[in-house]
C-alpha positions as CSV (number, residue, x, y, z in Angstrom):
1,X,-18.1,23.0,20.8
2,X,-15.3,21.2,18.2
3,X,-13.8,18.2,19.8
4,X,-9.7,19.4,20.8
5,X,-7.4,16.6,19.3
6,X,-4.3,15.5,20.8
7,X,-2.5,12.2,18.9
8,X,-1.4,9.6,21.6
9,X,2.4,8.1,21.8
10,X,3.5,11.7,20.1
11,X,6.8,10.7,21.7
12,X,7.5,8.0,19.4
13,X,6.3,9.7,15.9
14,X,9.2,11.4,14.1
15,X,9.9,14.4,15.7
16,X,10.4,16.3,12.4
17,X,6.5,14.9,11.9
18,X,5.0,15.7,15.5
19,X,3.9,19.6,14.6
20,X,1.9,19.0,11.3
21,X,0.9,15.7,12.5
22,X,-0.8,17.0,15.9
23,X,-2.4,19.7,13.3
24,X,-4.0,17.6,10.6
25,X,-4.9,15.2,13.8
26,X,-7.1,18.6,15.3
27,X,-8.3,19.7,11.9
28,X,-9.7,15.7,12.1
29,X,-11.0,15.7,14.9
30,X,-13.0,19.1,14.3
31,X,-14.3,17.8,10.9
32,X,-15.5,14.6,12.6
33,X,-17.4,16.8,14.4
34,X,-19.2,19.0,12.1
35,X,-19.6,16.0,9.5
36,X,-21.6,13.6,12.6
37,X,-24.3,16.7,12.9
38,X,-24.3,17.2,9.1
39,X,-27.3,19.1,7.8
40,X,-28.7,20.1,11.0
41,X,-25.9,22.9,11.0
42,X,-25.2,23.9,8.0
43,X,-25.9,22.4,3.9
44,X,-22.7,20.7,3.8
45,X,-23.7,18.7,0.4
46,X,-24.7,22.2,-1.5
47,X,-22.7,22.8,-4.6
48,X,-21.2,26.5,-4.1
49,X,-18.7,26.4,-7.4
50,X,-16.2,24.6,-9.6
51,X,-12.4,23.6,-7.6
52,X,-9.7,24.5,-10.0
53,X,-10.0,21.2,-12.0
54,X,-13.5,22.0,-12.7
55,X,-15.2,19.5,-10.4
56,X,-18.4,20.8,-8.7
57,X,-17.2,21.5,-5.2
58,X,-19.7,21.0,-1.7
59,X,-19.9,23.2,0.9
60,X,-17.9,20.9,2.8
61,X,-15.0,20.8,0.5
62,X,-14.6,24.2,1.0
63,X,-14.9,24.1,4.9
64,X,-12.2,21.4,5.2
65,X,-9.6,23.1,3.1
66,X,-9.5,26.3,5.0
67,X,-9.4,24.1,7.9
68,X,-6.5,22.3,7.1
69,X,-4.7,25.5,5.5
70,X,-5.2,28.1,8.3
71,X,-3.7,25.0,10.7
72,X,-0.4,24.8,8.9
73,X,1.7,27.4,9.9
74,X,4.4,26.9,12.7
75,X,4.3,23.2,11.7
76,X,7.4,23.1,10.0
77,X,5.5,22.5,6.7
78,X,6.8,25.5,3.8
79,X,4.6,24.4,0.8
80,X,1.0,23.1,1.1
81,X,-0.5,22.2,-2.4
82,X,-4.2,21.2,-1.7
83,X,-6.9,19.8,-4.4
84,X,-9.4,22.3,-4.0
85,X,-6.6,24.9,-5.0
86,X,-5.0,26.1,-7.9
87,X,-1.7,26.8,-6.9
88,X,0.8,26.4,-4.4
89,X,1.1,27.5,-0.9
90,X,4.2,29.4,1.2
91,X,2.9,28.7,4.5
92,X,6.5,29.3,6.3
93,X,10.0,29.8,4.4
94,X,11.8,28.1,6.6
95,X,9.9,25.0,7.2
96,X,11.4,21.7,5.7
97,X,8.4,19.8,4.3
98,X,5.7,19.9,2.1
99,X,1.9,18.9,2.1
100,X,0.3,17.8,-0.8
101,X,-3.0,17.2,0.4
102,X,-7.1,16.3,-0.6
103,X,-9.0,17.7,2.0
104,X,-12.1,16.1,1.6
105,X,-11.9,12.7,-0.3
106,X,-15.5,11.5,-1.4
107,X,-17.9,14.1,-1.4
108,X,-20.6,12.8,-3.1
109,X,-20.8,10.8,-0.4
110,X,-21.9,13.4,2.2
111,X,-25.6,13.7,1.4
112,X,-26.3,10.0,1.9
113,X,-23.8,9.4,5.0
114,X,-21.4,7.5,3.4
115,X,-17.6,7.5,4.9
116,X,-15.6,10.0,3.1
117,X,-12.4,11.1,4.1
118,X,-8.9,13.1,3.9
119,X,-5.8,11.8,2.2
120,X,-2.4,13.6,2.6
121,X,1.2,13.0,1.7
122,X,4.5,14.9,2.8
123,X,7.8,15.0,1.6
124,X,11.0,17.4,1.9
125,X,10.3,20.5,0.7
126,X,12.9,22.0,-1.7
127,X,13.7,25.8,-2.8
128,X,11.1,26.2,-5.4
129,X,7.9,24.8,-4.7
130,X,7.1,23.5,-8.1
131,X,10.1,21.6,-8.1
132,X,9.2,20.3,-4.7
133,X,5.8,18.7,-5.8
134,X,6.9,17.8,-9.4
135,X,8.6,14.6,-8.2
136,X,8.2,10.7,-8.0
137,X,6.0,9.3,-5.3
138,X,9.6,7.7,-4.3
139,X,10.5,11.3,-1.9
140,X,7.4,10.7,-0.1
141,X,8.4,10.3,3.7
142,X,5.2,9.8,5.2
143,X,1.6,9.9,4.0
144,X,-1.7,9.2,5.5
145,X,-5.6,9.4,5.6
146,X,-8.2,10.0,8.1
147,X,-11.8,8.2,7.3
148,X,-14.8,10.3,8.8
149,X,-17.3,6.8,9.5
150,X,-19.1,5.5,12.5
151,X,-15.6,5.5,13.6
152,X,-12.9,8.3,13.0
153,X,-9.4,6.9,12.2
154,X,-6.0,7.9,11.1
155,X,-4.0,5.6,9.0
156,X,-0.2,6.6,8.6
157,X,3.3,5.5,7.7
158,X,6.2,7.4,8.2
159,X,8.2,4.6,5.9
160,X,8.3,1.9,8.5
161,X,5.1,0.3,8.5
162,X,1.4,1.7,9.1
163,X,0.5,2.9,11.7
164,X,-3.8,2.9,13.1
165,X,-5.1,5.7,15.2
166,X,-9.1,6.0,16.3
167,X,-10.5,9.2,17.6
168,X,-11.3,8.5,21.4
169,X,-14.3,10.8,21.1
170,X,-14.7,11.1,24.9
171,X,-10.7,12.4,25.5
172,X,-10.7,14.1,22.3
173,X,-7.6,12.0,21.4
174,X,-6.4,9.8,18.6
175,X,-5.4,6.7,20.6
176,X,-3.2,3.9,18.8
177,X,-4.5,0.4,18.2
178,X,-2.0,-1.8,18.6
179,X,-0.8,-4.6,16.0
180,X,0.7,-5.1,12.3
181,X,-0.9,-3.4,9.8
182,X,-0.6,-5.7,6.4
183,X,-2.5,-6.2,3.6
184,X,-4.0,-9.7,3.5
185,X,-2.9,-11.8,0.9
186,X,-6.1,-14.0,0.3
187,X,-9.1,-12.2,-0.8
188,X,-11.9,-12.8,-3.0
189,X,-13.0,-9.3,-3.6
190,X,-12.5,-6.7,-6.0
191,X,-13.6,-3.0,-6.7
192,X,-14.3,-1.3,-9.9
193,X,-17.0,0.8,-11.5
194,X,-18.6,-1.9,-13.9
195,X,-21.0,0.9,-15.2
196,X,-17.9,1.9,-17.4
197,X,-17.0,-1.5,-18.6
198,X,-17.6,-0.8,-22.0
199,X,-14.9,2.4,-22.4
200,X,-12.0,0.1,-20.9
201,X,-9.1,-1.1,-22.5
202,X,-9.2,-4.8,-23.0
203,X,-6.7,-6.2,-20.7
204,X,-9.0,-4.3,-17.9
205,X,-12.6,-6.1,-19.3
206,X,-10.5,-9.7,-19.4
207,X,-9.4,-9.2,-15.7
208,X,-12.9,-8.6,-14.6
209,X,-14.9,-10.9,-17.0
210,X,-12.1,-13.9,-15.5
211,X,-13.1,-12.3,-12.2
212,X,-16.8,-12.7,-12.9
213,X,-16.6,-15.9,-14.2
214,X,-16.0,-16.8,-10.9
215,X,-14.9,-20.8,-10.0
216,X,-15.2,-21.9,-13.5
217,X,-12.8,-19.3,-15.2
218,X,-8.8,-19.3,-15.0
219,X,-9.1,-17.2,-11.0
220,X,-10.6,-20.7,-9.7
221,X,-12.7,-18.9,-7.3
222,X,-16.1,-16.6,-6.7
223,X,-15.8,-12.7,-6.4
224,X,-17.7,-10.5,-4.8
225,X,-17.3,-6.5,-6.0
226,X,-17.2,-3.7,-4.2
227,X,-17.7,0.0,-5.1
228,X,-18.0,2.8,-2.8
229,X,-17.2,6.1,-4.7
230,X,-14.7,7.0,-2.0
231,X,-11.6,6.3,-1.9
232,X,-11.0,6.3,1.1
233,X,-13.3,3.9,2.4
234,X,-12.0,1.6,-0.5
235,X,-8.5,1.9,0.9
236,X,-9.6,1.0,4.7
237,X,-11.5,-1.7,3.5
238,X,-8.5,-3.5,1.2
239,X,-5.6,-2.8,4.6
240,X,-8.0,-4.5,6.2
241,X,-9.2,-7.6,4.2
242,X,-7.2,-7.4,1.4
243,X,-8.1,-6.9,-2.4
244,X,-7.9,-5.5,-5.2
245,X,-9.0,-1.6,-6.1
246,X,-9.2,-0.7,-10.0
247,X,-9.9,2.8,-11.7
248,X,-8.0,2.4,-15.3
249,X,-8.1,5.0,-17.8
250,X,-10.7,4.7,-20.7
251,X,-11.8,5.5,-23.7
252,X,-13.8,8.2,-22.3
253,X,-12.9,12.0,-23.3
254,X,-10.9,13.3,-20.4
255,X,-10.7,9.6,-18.9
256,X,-7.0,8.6,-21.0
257,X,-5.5,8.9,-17.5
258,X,-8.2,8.1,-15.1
259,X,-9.9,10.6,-12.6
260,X,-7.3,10.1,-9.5
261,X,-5.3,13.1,-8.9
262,X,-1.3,11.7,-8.4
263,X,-0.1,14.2,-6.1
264,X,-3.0,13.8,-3.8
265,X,-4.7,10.2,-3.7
266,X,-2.4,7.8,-6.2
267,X,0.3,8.6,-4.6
268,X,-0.4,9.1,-0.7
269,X,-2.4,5.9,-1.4
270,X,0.5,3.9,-3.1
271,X,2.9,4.9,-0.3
272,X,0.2,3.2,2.3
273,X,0.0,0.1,0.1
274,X,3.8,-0.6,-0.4
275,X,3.9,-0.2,3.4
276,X,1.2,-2.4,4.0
277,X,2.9,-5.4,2.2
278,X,0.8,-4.3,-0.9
279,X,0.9,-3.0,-4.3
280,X,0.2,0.2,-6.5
281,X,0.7,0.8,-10.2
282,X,-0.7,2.6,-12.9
283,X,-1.3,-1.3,-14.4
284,X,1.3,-1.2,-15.8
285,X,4.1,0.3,-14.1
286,X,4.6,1.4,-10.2
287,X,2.4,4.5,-9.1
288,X,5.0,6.0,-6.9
289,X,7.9,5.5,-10.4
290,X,5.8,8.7,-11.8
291,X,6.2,12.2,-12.3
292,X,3.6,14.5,-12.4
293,X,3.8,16.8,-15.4
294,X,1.5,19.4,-13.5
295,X,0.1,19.7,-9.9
296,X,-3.3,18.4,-10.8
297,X,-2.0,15.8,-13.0
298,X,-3.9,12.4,-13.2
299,X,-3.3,8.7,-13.4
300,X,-4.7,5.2,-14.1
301,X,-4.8,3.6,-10.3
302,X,-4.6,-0.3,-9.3
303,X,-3.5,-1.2,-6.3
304,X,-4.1,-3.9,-3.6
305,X,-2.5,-7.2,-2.4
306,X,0.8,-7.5,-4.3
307,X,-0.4,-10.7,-5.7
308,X,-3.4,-9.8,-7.7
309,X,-2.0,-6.1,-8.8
310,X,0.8,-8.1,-10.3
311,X,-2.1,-10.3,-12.2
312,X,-3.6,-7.1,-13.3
313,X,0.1,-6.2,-14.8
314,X,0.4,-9.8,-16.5
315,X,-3.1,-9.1,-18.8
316,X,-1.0,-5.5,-19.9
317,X,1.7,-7.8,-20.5
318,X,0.1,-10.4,-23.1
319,X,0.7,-9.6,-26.7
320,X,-2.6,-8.0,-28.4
321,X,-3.6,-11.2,-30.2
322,X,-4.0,-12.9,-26.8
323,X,-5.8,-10.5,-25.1
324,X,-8.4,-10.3,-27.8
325,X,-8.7,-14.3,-27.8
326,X,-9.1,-14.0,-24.2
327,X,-11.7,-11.2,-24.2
328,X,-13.7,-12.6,-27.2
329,X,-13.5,-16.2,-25.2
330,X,-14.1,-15.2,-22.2
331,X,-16.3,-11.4,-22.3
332,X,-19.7,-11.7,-20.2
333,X,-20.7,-8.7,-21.0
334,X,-21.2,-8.3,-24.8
335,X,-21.6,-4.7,-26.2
């Protein structure tokens, strides 16, 4: 039998929030479930079609966004826009917010039991939906993820600071853990996918190489990198110990923007970060400062403690000239 999810301290969540909250909390808590017995119920790693970006969606994918989409109504929530969906959803006219919302962050991860996760952000919902959706990060009034690991937690901000739930799988309740929630500010790790070093733009391959270079370059210390392939688990990981996360555009066909969605992980994600203390920009210029030109629109991500995102911004900064000097002085890897 699915787990039954209540959210503990309901009483001091916004009360505009509490509905769609204890919702996404029981759709969580039922996931958990199904993804801890994996293949022994059903093939939740099988490819059954393309989402409406054309990425190859799991069984799983599917599964979680009717979840979360049949638990909306009579939350208060009008328009739901999910990933795995082409358009919009009118879940209740008269409801005040909208849900932008990935239901199942990092699914290549679910074969080899890797923490994946779901990343949501909500905002006040206008007349049209389009119009509702097609805004800055900046209307944003709460967002939040739940991470589906060895333990199940809820990380939210409803725009004063983050909050950290863990499922209590015995009471079938997300229980708060107590304490300030900040990004910390010294770190000596750092997450990209190297593999792709070669398509990046150069102020991107000089921030790494002076990363790898390690003591003896201009950082003055030794990096360790990380790279999950969910961003989720990135994003625990950097609240918790601080860091820096990276996926730039490239010179890749298709890449020019990156492969983060805006609506539905840069800016959720972003919101957390600046709540946390932290940082998020496109490397250039704040994540939640842009508009999204469609629903499924993409965007360069970097974000992280404030300090080393606003490195990242420096290299962008440097006239062309220097960044070549720096890159042909400093480059490890040499195509």
């Amino acid at each position: 039998m699915l787990l039954k999810s209540t959210i503990s301290a309901i009483e001091e969540i916004p009360t505009e929030f509490r509905p769609v909250i204890e919702a996404l909390c029981g759709v969580a808590a039922e996931l958990s479930e199904i993804i801890s017995r994996g293949a022994l119920d059903v093939h939740l790693a099988e490819a059954v079609g393309d989402n409406s970006d054309g990425d190859s969606q799991k069984a799983l994918d599917v599964i979680a966004d009717e979840a979360f989409m049949a638990a909306m109504p009579g939350t208060g929530v009008r328009w739901c826009v999910s990933e795995e969906r082409e358009e919009i959803t009118e879940i209740d006219p008269g409801g005040a917010l909208a849900v932008a919302i990935d239901p199942l962050d990092g699914s290549s991860n679910i074969d080899i039991n890797v923490s994946i996760g779901t990343i949501f952000g909500i905002q006040p919902a206008l007349e049209d939906g389009l119009e509702t959706f097609l805004r800055s990060g900046r209307h944003l009034v709460a967002s939040g993820y739940f991470i589906y690991g060895p333990q199940t937690a809820l990380m939210v901000s409803f725009g004063a600071g983050l909050r950290q739930f863990i499922l209590d799988r015995k009471a079938g309740v997300f229980t708060e853990v107590p304490g300030s929630h900040r990004i910390p500010e010294s770190s000596s790790e750092f997450a990209i996918n190297a593999s792709n070093y070669r398509h990046w733009a150069k102020p991107v391959r000089a921030y790494i190489d002076d990363c790898l270079a390690g003591d003896e370059g201009p950082h003055g210390k030794n990096f360790n990198m990380r790279w999950v392939a969910s961003l989720v688990a990135e994003t625990h990981r950097i609240l918790s110990r601080g860091g820096i996360f990276l996926y730039p555009g490239d010179a890749r066909p298709g890449y020019n923007q990156g492969r983060l969605r805006l609506l539905y992980e840069c800016a959720p994600i972003a919101f957390l970060a600046e709540q946390a203390g932290g940082k998020a920009t496109t490397g250039t210029d704040p994540i939640l400062d842009r508009v999204p030109l469609s629903l499924h629109a993409r965007a360069p991500f970097v974000f992280g403690t404030a300090s080393k995102v606003d490195r990242v911004t420096n290299y962008y900064d440097l006239p062309e000239e220097e960044v070549s000097a720096l890159f042909g002085n400093r480059g490890l890897f040499r195509a």
